[in-house]
VOGU-3710 file (C-alpha; in Angstrom, 3 decimals, decimal comma):
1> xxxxxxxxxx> 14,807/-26,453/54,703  14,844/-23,124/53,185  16,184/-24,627/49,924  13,032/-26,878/49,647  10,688/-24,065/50,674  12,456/-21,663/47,726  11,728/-24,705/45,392  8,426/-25,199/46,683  7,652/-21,590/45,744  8,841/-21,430/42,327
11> xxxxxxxxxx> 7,573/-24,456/41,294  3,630/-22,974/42,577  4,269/-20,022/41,394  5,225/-21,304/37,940  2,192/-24,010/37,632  0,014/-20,841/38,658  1,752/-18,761/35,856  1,365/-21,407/33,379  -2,323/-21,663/34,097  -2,925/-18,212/33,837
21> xxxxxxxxxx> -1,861/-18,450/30,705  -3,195/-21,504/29,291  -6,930/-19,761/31,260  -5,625/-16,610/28,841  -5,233/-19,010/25,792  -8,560/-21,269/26,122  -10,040/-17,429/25,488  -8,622/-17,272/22,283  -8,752/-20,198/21,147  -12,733/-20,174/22,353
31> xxxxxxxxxx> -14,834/-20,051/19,474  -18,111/-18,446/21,217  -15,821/-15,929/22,504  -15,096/-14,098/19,003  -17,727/-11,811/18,845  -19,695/-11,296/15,792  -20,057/-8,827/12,781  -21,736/-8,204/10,239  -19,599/-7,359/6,468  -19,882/-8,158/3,017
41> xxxxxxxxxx> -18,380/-11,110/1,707  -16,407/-11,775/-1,835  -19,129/-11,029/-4,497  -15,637/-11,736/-7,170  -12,006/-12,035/-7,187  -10,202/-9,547/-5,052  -8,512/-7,233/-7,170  -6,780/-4,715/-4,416  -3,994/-6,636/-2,247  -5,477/-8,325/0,644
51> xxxxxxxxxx> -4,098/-5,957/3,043  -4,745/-3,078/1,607  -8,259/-1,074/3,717  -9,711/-0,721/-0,070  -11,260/-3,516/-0,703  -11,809/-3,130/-4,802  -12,951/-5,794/-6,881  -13,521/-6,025/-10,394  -15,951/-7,575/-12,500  -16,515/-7,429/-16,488
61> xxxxxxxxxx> -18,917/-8,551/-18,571  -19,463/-8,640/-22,163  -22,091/-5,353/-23,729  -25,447/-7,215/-23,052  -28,800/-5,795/-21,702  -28,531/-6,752/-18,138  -25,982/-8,779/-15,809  -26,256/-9,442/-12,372  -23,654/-9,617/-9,660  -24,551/-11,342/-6,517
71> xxxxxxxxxx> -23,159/-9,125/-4,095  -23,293/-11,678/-0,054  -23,830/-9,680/2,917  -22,524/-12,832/5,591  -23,231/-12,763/9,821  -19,872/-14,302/10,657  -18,741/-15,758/14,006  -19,499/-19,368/15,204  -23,030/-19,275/15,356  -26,139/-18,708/12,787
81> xxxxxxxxxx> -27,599/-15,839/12,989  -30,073/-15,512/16,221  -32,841/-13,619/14,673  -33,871/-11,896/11,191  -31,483/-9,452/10,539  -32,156/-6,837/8,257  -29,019/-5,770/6,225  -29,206/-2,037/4,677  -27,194/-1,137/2,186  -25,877/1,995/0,441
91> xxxxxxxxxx> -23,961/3,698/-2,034  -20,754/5,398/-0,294  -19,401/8,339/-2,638  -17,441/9,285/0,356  -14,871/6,057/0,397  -14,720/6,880/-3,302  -13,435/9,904/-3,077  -11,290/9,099/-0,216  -9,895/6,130/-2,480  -8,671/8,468/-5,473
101> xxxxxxxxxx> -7,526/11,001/-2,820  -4,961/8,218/-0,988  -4,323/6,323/-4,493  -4,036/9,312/-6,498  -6,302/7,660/-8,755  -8,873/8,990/-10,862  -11,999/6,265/-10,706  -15,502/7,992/-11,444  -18,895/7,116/-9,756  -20,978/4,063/-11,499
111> xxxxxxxxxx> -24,416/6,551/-12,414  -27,110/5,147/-10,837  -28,845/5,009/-14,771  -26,892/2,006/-15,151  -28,012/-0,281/-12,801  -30,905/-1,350/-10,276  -29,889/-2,270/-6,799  -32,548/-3,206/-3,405  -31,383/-1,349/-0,417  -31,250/-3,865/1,673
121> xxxxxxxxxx> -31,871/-8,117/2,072  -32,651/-10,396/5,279  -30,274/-12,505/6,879  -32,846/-15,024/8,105  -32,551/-16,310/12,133  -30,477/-19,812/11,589  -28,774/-18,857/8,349  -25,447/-16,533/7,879  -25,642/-15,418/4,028  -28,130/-12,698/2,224
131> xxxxxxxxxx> -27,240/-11,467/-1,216  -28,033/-8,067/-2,751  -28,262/-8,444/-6,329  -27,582/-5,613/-8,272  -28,662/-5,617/-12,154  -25,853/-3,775/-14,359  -27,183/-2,138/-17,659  -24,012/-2,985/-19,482  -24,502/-2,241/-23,109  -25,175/1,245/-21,197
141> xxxxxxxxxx> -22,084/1,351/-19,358  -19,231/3,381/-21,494  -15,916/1,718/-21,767  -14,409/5,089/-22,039  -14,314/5,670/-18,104  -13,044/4,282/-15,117  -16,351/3,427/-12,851  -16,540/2,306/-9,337  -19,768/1,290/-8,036  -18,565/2,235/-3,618
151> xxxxxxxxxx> -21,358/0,361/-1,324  -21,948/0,426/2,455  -23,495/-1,150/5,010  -25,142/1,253/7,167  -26,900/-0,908/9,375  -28,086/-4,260/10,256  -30,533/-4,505/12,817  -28,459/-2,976/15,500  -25,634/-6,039/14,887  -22,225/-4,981/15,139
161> xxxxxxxxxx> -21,002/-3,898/11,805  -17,361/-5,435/10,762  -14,604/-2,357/10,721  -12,699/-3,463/7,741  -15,438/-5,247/5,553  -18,383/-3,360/5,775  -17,359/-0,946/3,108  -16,149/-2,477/-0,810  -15,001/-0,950/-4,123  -16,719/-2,558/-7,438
171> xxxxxxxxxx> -15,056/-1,879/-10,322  -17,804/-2,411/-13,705  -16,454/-2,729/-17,160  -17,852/-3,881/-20,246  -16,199/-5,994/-22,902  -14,572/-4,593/-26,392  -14,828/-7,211/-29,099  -11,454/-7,353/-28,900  -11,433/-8,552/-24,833  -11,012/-12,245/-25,333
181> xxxxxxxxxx> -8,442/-15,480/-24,275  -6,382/-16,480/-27,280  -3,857/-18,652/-28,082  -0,049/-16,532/-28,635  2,729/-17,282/-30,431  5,801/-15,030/-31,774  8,471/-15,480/-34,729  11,714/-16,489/-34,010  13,082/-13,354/-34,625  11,013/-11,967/-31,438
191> xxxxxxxxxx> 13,674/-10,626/-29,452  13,556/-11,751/-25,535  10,861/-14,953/-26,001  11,282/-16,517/-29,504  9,135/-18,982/-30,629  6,526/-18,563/-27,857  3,678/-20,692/-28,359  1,129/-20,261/-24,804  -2,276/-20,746/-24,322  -5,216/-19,037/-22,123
201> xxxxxxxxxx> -3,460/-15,333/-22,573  -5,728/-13,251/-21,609  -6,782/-9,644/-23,835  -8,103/-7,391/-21,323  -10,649/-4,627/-22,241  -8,773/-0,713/-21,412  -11,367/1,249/-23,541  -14,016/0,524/-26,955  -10,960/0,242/-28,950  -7,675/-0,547/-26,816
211> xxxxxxxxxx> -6,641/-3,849/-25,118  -3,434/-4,801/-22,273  -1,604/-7,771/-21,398  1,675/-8,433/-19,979  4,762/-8,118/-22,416  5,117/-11,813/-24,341  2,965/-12,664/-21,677  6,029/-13,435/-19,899  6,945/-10,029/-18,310  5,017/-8,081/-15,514
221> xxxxxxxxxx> 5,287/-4,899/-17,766  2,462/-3,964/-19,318  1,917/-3,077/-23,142  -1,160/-2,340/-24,503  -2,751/-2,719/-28,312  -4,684/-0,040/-30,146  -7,369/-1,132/-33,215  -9,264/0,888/-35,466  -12,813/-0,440/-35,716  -12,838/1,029/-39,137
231> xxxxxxxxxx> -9,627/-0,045/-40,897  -8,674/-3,152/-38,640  -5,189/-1,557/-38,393  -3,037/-2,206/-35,261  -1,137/-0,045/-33,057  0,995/-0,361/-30,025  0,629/2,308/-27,938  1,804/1,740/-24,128  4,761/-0,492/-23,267  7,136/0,136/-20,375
241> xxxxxxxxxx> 9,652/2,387/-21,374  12,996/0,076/-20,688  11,636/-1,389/-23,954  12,184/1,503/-25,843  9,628/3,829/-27,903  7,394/1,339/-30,005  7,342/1,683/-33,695  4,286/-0,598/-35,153  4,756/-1,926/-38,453  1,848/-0,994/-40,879
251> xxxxxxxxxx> 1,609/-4,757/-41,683  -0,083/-4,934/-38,067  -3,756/-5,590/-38,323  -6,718/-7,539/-36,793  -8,469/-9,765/-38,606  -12,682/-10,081/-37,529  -13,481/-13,099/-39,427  -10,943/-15,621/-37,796  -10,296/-13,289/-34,962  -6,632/-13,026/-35,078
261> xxxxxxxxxx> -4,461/-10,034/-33,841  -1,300/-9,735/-35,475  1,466/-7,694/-34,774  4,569/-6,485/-35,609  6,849/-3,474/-33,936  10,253/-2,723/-32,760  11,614/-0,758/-30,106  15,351/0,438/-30,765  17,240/-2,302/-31,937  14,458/-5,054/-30,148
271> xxxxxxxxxx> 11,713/-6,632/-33,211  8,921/-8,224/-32,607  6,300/-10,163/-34,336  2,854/-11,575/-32,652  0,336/-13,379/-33,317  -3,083/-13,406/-30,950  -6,069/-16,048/-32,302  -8,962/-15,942/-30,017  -10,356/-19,455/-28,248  -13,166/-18,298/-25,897
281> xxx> -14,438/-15,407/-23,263  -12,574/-14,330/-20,347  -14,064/-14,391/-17,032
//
């Protein structure tokens, strides 16, 4: 008898345990129990790792007059939102500084000459998306510097304001006429990737005059490309240095009329020969 009483006990006391917890589950598995914020949503690819509490994007455009980014301000959670909700906005030279501080970076603020931005939008009742579309002056914008544009929301309507995504990082650049896709190919005397032939490498704007991709776009290392607006002439001038110190061959030029960068360098007993034609914009 007291055998079937212990049973009897264990077996309640387990079906009461495993409600509790299934009770504890429903919970979190309840949609219109996640409460909900307010944040900004992706206004372009991210650029920082997702993890990371900086959220920096980057966006570039080529040296026009005006461009506009369509920056979403987004009520999340399960439902719409229940009223007109008033999203303000600001720039936040605080999280800027606090970004170069933890990244030892050196970034500079966007100046506000170079763009036009409304301090806030309207998430209308029923709807969960606003934008704030900020204008960028770009042919105003100089390539020589590293700008952030750091926004904020500071409030919205007394909603709950999301702790990780209420403040972003933009970084602006404008395009060099160099800053391009191309098709790439290399000799076959190119030490490491002979006879490379690849399409859609990218040529990514560093300043007026200087472009980066990865090494025989086939490396993570990094080597960047120098040209003088005035005599066309080429130069490599960063590459990592387990390559060796670069030595550019004067041969190494960029031609404007078919758009073609060619190059040719060693670094200690490595050679190399490129060749970069253009096919289109990069995004």
């Amino acid at each position: 008898m007291k055998k079937i009483l212990y049973l009897f006990l264990i077996m309640t006391g387990s079906t009461l345990l495993l409600q509790s917890c299934l009770k504890g589950r429903d919970l979190v598995l309840d949609p219109d129990a996640v409460p909900a914020v307010v944040e900004f949503g992706n206004p372009a690819v991210l650029t920082s790792a997702p993890t990371d509490s900086f959220r920096l994007y980057t966006v570039s455009y080529n040296i026009v007059p005006s461009a506009i980014l369509e920056v979403p301000v987004v009520y999340t959670g399960p439902k719409n939102a229940p009223r007109d909700i008033a999203v303000n906005v600001a720039v936040d030279e605080e999280w800027l500084n606090k970004y170069n501080t933890v990244k030892s970076a050196n970034m500079t603020l966007l100046p506000a000459s170079v763009y036009t931005m409304p301090s806030s939008a309207t998430i209308r009742k029923g709807e969960k998306t606003a934008t704030i579309n900020i204008d960028f002056k770009v042919d105003q914008i100089s390539l020589e510097e590293a700008y952030i544009l750091p926004l904020k929301i500071t409030d919205a309507s007394g909603e709950t304001l999301s702790k990780y995504f209420s403040r972003i990082l933009i970084r602006v650049m404008g395009k060099n006429p160099y800053d391009g896709v191309y098709h790439y190919r290399t000799s076959a005397a190119t030490s490491l990737v002979p006879n490379a032939n690849k399409s859609n490498v990218p040529l990514e704007t560093v300043t007026a005059t200087r472009v980066k991709t990865n090494l025989l776009y086939t490396y993570s290392n990094i080597i960047t490309y120098e040209i003088d607006p005035t005599t066309n002439k080429v130069t490599v001038i960063g590459v990592d240095p387990s390559i060796g110190t670069p030595i550019t061959d004067p041969a190494s030029n960029w031609d404007p009329v078919n758009k073609v960068l060619y190059v040719k360098w060693t670094a200690g007993s490595r050679q190399f020969e490129e060749w970069y034609t253009r096919t289109g914009d990069r995004n």
